[in-house]
C-alpha positions in Angstrom: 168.3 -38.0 -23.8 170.3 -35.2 -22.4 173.0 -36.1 -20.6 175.5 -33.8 -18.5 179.0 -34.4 -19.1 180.0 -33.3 -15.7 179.6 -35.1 -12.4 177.1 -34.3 -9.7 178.0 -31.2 -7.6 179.0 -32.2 -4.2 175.8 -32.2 -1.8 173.2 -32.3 -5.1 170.5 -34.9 -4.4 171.2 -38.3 -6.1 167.7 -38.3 -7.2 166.1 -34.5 -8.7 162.3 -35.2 -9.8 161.1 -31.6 -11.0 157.2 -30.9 -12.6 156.7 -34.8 -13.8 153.2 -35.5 -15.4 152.3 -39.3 -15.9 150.1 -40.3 -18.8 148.7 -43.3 -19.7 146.1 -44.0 -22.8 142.8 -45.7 -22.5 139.9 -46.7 -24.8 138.0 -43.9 -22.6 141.0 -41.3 -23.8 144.1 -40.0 -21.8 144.5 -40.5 -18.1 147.0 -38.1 -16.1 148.2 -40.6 -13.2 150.5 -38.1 -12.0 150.7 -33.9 -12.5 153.6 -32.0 -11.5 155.4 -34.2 -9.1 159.1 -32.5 -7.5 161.0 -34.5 -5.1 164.4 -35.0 -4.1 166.4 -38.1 -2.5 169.8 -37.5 -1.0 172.6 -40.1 -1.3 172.1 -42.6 1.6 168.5 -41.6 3.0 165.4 -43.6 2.7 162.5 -41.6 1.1 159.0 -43.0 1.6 156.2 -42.3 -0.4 152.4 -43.2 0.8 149.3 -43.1 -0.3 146.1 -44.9 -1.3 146.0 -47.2 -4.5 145.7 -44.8 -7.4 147.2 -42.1 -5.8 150.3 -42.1 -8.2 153.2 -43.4 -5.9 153.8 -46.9 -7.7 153.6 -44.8 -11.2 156.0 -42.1 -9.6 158.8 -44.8 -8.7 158.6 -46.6 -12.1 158.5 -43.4 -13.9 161.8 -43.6 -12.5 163.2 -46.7 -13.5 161.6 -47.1 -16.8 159.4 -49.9 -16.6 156.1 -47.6 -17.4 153.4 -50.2 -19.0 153.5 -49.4 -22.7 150.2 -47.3 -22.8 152.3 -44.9 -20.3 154.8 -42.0 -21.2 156.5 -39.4 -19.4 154.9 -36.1 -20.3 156.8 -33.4 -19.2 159.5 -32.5 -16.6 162.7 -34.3 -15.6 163.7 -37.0 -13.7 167.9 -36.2 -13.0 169.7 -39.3 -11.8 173.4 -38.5 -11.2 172.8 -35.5 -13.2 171.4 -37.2 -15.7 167.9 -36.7 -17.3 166.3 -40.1 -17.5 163.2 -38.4 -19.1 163.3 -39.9 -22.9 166.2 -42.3 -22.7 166.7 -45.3 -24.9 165.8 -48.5 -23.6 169.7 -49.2 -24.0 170.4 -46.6 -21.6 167.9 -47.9 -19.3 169.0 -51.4 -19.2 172.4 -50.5 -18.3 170.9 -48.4 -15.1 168.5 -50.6 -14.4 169.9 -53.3 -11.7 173.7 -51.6 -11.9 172.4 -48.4 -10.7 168.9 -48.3 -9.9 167.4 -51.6 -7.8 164.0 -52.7 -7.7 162.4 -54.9 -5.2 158.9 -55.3 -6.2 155.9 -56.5 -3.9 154.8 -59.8 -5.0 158.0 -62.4 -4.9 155.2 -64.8 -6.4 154.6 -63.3 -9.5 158.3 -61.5 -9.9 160.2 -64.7 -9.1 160.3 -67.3 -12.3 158.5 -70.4 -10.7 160.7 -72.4 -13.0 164.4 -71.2 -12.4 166.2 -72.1 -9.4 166.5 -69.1 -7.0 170.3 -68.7 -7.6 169.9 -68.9 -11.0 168.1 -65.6 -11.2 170.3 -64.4 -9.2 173.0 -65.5 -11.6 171.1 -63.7 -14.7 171.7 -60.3 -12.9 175.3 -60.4 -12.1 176.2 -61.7 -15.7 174.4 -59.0 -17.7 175.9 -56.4 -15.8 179.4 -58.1 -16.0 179.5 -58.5 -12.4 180.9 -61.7 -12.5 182.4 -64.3 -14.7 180.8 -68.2 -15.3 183.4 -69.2 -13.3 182.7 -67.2 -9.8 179.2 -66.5 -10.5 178.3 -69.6 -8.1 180.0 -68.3 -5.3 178.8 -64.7 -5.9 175.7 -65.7 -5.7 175.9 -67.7 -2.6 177.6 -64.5 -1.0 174.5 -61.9 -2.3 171.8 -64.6 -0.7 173.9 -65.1 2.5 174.1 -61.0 2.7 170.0 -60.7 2.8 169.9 -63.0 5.8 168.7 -66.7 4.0 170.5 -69.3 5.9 172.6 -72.2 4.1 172.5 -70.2 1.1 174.5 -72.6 -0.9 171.3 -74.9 -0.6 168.7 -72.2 -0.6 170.2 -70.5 -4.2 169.3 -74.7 -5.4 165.8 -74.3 -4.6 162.8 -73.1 -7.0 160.4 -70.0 -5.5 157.5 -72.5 -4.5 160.4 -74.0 -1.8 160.4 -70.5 -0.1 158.3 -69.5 2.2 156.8 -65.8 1.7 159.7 -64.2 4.1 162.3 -66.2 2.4 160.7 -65.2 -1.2 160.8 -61.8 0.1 164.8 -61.5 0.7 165.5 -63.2 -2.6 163.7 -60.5 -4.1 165.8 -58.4 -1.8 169.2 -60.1 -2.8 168.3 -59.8 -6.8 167.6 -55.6 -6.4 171.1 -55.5 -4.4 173.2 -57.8 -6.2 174.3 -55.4 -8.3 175.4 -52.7 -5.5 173.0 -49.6 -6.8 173.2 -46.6 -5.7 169.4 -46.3 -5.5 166.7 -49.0 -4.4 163.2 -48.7 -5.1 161.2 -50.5 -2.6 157.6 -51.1 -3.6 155.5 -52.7 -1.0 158.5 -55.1 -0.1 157.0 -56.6 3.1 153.0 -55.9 2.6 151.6 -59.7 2.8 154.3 -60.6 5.7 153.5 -60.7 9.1 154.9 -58.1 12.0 158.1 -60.4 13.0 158.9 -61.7 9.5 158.6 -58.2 8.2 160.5 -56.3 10.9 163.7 -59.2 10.2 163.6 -58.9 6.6 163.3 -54.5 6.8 165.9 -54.7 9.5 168.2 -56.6 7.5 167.3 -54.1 4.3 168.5 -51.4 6.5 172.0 -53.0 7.4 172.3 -53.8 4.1 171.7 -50.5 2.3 173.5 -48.2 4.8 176.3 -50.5 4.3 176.5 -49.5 1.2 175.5 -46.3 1.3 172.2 -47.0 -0.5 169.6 -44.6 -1.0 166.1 -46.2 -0.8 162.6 -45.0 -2.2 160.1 -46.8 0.0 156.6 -47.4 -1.6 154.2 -48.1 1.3 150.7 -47.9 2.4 152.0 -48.5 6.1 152.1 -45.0 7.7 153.5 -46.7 10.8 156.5 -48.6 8.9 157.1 -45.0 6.9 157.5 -43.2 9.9 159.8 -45.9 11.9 162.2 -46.9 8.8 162.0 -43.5 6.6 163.9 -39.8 7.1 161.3 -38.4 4.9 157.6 -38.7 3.7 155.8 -37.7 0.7 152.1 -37.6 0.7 150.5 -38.5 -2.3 146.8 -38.3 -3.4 145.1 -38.5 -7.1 148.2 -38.3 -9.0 149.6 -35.3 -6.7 152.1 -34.4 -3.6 149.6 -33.0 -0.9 152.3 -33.1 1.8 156.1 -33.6 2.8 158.6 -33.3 5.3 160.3 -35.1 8.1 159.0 -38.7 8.9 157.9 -37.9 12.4 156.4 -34.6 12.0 154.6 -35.8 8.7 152.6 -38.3 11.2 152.9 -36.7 14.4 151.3 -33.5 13.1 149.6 -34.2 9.4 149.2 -30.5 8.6 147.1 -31.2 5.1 143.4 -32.9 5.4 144.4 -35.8 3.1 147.5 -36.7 5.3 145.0 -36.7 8.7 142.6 -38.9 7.4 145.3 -41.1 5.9 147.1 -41.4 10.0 143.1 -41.2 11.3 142.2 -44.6 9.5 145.8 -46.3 9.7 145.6 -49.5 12.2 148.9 -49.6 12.3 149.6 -46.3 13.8 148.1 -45.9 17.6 145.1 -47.9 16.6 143.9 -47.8 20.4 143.1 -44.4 19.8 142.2 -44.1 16.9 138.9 -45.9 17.5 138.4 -46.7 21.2 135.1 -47.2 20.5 135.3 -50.4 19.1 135.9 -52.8 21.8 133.3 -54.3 23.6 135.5 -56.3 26.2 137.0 -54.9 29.1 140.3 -55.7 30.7 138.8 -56.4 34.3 136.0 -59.5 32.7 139.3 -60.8 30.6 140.1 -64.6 31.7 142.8 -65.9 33.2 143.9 -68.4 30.5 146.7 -70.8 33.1 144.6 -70.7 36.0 140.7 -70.7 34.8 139.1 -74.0 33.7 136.4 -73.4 31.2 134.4 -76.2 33.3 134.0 -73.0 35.6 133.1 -70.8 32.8 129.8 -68.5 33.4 130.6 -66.0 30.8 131.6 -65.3 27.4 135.3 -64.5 28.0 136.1 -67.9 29.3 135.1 -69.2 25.5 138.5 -68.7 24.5 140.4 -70.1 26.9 142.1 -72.6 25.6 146.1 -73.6 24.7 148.4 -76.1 25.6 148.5 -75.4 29.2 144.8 -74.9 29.7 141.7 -77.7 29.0 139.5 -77.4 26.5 136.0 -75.4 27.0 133.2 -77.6 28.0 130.2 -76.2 26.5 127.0 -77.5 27.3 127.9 -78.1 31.5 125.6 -75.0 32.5 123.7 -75.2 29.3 122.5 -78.2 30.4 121.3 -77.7 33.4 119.0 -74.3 31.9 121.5 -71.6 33.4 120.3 -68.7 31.6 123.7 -66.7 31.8 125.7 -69.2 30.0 127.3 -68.0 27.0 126.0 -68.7 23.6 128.5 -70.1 21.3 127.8 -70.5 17.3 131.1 -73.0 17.0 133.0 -75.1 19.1 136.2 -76.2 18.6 138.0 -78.9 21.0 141.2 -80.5 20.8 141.7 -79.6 16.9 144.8 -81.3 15.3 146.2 -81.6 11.7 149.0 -83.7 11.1 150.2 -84.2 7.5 152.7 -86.9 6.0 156.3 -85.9 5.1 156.4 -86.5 1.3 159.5 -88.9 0.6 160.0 -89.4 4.7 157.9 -91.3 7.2 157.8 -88.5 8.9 154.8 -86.4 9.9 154.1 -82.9 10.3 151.5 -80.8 12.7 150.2 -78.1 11.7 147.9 -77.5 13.8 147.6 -79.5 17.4 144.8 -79.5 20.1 143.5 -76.0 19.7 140.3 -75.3 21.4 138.3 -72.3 21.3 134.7 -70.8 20.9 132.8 -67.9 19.2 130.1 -66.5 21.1 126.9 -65.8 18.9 127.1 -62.4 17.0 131.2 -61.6 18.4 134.5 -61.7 16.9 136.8 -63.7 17.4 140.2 -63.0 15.8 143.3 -66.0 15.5 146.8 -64.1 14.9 150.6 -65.5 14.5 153.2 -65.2 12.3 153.2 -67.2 8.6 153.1 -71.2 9.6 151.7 -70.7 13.2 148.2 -72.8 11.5 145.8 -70.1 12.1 145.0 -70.2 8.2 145.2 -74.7 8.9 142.6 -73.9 11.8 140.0 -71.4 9.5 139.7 -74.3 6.6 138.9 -77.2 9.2 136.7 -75.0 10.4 134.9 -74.4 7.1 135.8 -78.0 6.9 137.9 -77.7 3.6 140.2 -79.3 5.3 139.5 -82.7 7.3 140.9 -82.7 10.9 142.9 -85.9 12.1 141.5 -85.1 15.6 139.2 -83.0 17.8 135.8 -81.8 17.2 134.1 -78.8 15.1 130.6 -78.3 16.7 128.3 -76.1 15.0 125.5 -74.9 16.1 125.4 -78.1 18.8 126.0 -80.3 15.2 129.3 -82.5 15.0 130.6 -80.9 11.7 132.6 -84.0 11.0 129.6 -86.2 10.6 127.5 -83.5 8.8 126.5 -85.3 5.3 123.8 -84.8 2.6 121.5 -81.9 3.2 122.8 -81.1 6.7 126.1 -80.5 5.3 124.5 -78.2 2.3 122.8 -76.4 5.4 125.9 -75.9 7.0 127.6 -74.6 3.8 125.0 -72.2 3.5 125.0 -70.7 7.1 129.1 -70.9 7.0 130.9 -68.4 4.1 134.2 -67.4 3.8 136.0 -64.2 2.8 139.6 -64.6 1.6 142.6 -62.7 1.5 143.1 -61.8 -2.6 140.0 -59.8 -4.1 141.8 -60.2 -7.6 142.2 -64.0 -7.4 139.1 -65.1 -5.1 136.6 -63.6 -7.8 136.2 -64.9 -11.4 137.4 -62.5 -13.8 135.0 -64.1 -16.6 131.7 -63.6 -14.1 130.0 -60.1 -14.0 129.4 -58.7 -10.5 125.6 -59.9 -11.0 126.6 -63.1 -11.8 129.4 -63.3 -9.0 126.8 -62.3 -6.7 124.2 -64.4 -7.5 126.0 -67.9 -7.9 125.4 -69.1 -4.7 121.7 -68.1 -4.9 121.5 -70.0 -8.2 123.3 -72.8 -7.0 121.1 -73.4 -3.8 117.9 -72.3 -5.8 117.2 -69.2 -3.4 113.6 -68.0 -4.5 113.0 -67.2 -8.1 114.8 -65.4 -10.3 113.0 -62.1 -9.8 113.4 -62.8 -5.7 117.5 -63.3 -6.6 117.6 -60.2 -8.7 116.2 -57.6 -6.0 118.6 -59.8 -3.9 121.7 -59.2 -5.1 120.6 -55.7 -5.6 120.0 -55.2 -1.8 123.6 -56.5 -1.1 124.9 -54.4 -3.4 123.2 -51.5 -1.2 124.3 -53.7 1.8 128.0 -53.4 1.1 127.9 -49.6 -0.3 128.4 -50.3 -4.3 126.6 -48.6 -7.1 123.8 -50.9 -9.0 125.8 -49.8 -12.2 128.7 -52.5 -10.6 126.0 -54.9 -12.0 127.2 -55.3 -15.4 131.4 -54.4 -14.3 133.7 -57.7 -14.0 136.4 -57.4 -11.7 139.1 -55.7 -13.5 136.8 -52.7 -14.3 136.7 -52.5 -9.9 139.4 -51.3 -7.6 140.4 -53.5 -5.2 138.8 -52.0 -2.0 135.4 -52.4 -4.2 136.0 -55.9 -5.4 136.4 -57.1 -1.7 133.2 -55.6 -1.2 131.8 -57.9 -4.2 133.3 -60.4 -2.1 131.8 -59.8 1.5 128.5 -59.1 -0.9 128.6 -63.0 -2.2 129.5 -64.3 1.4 126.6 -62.5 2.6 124.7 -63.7 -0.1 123.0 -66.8 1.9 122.5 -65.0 5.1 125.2 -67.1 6.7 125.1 -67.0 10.4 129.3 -67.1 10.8 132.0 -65.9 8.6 135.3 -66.9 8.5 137.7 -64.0 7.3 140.9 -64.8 6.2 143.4 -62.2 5.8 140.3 -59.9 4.4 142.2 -56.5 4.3 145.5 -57.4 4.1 146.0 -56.6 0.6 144.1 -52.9 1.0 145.5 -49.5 1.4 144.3 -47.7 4.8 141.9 -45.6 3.7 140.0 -49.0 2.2 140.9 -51.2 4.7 139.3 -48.8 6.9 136.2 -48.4 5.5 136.5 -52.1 4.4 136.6 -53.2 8.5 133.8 -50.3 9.4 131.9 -52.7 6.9 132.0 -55.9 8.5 131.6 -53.9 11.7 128.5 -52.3 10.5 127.3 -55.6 9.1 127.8 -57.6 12.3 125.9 -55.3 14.2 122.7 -55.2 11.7 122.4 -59.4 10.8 123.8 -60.3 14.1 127.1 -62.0 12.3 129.7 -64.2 14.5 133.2 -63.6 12.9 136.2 -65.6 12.9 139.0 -63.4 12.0 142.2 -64.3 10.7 144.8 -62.0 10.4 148.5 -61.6 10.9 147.9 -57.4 11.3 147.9 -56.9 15.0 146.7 -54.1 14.6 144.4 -54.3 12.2 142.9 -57.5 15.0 142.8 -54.8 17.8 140.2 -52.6 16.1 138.2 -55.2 14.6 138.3 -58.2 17.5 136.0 -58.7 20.2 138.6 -61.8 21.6 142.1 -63.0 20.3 143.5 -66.3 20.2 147.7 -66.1 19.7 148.8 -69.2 17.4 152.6 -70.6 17.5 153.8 -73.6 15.5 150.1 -74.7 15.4 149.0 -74.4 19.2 147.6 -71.6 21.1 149.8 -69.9 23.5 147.2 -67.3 24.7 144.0 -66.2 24.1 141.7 -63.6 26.1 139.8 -60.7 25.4 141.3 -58.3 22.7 141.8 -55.4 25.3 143.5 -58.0 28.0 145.6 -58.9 24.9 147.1 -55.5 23.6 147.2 -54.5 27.5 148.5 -57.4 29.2 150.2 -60.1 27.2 151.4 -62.5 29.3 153.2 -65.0 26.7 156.8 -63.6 25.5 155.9 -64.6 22.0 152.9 -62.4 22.3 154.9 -59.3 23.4 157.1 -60.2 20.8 154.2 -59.8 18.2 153.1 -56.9 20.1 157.0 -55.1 19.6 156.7 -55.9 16.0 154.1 -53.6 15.0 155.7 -50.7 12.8 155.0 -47.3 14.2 153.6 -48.7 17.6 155.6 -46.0 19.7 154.4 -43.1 17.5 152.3 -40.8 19.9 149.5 -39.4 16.9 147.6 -36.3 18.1 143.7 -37.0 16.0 
């Protein structure tokens, strides 16, 4: 390692990346991640880098650190921290910069926290290998680092194991472990990316006390081009391993200059979504219910399906039905009155998650359920798909009480209802082939003969834009964007007549997430598919919803069209959730 024996010169960047190739070796031979990378990051400013998955930016940052998978290696140029090269340093070295001088806070607290160590604990590990505490006041330190990223009663909290925590509280441990040690650089890599808009603006808010505090300079690894521009000086633009663009945060997504960086802002929901696709919304603001003052006895049309909340009665359905009015709207699901309670273990005590939400889904719209983690929206989706049994209120399908549904009705409604869920790495199995993925549920319910199933799953491969040679892939040969289209592809597999999406894109870069939504769009519009779309992305719900329903500590506190929504909230908590949004005041010229 070469090392300087002098200190930085004043006003040097605390961070000098010059030239840095990334390689990493494969069955299939070499593959350069990253070519000829230069960046700088002064002491005290937060850098952001963005891009789509692959594009280099998670390599970049732990090309930094160290922590390169063992296939991967540095190939040429230098990485100077403090005026030190990095490039080829021991693992010794490394260690001792690791967590003293260079932080990490890595994106999933799930799989980076150790399920079976007490949260302080871990936190304990860090200070005493960097001999920032003693066994005697490690206790207290630790209480001190947890109560300084915002967790509440953190004596009691650093007691607790990860599975105690919710993802928010997960989230700032993670945050308290890369700060503990006071570094003078903290890598950031997707730290809020599967938190909703309130919880994630809290826990980046309290990130930002903490490091300018201390004088912490942060490398921000994001897809969110809205959460780069609001909480970053600087972006750098990243695409197949290169920089295609940098510069000041604002001008970078006010006025993209390269064509990579305009179609990265063009497909981001989070930035100016409204106009960014104004085509998409079917609903107008002057047809929008008024959800405290219009009883869904009155309803003739299909805004007034989801009107529904605590201050407002459930929708009657079958009133002008009934009597053969023609104009009355056509719902594929009911839902009346829905409750879930659960028992307190070790207390007599119960919980609801979820209590009297009503709503319906007009045939072939979309209707989207939002709120922050614990509102019940995902509670609500599994009754629905009856995974989960309700302890009252009624799930009509198609005019059918779901609840009584048994034997071959309740394999028909299994076929006609599919679901879509959040984690294309965890919701396919890695041991199936994409055929064979594809095809289950056509095996399972005996759809035609084989030959008929082949040219089926063949078709939905065209269906979903994949390559017949995904056929004989499994899922870690995909990328994520194409294993959630493997997953819509199986959902669509029985010609379902609704869809229950949960959290479908939230774990996608913009670029896929866009195509990923212009999918389902598509699709909806060719088989005539009634969505129900959960989602904690407001954003991400604006250009995909044809109605929203806002969720609070499991009851609905507004609901109306999408447009009368974003336009007009009337509830606080929904303007709150509406504030939240990174990057919402950004005025993007496309």
């Amino acid at each position: 390692m070469a090392r300087s024996t002098e200190r930085v010169a004043a006003g040097a960047p605390l961070l000098q990346v010059r030239d840095v190739a990334v390689e990493f070796q494969t069955i299939d031979g070499p593959v350069h991640a990253v070519e000829g990378i230069d960046l700088d990051l002064a002491a005290g400013e937060t850098l952001a880098i963005v891009g789509e998955s692959g594009s280099g930016k998670s390599t970049t940052a732990m090309a930094v650190i160290g922590l390169l998978p063992g296939n991967g290696k540095v190939t040429r140029g230098s990485i100077m921290f403090e005026g030190e090269d990095l490039v080829g340093a021991s693992e010794g070295v490394m260690r001792t910069i690791r967590g003293r001088s260079i932080g990490l806070v890595p994106q999933d607290p799930m799989s980076n926290l150790n399920p079976v160590a007490k949260i302080g604990s871990q936190i304990a590990e860090t200070l005493l290998a960097h001999g920032l505490a003693t066994r005697r006041d490690v206790d207290r330190k630790v209480v001190e680092t947890l109560a300084a990223a915002g967790l509440p009663d953190a004596a009691a909290r650093a007691k607790q194991y990860p599975h105690e925590f919710s993802g928010g509280m997960r989230q700032r441990a993670l945050i308290a472990i890369g700060l503990a040690c006071d570094p003078k650089l903290l890598i950031a890599d997707e730290p809020t990316s599967a938190l909703d808009v309130t919880v994630q603006k809290t826990i980046l808010d309290q990130l930002d006390r903490m490091t300018s505090e201390r004088g912490t300079s942060v490398m921000l690894i994001t897809h969110d081009l809205g959460l780069a521009a609001e909480r970053a000086a600087r972006v750098v633009v990243m695409n197949r391993g290169r920089i295609v663009e940098q510069g000041p945060a604002r001008q970078i997504l006010e006025d993209p200059q390269h064509p990579y960086t305009q179609a990265l802002v063009k497909a981001a929901p989070s930035v100016a979504a409204v106009r960014l696709r104004p085509d998409v919304f079917r609903a107008s603001a002057s047809s929008a219910p008024e959800p405290d003052i219009a009883p869904a006895e009155e309803a003739t049309d299909a805004e007034a399906a989801v009107v529904a909340g605590p201050t407002a009665p459930a929708p009657v359905v079958g009133a002008a039905a009934a009597e053969g009015d023609a104009s009355a709207p056509d719902y594929i699901i009911e839902v009346e009155g829905l409750t879930k309670v659960y028992s307190v273990r070790g207390s007599k005590e119960e919980f609801a998650a979820v209590q009297d939400v009503s709503f319906a889904i007009p045939r072939g719209e979309t209707v989207a359920i939002v709120g922050e983690s614990g509102s019940g929206k995902t509670t609500t989706a599994r009754m629905v798909l009856r995974v989960f049994e309700p302890t009252s209120g009624s799930i009509r399908f198609d005019g059918q009480d779901v609840a009584k549904l048994k034997g071959g009705d309740l394999k028909q409604f299994r076929q006609r209802v599919q679901p879509i869920f959040q984690d294309p790495y965890s919701s396919l199995n890695p041991m199936f082939s994409i055929e064979r993925i594809i095809s289950e549920p056509l095996d399972f319910y005996k759809r035609g003969s084989s030959k008929e199933r082949a040219a089926r799953v063949r078709q939905l491969l065209d269906d979903v834009a994949l390559p017949q040679t995904m056929l004989r892939r499994y899922p870690s040969e995909l990328s994520g964007g194409q294993r959630q289209r493997v997953a819509i592809a199986r959902a669509l597999a029985l010609s379902p007549d609704l869809i229950v999406c949960d959290e479908p894109v939230s774990a996608l870069d913009v670029l896929v997430q866009d195509q990923v939504l212009t999918l389902l769009r598509d699709l909806q519009r060719e088989y005539g598919l009634s969505y129900l779309f959960i989602s904690h992305d407001l954003a991400v719900v604006r250009l995909i919803s044809d109605y929203v329903c806002v969720m609070k500590e499991g009851r609905l506190v507004e609901a109306a069209s999408s447009e009368e929504i974003f336009t007009n909230p009337r509830d606080p908590y929904t303007r709150r959730l509406l504030a939240s949004i990174p990057g919402n005041e950004l005025d993007i010229a496309v």
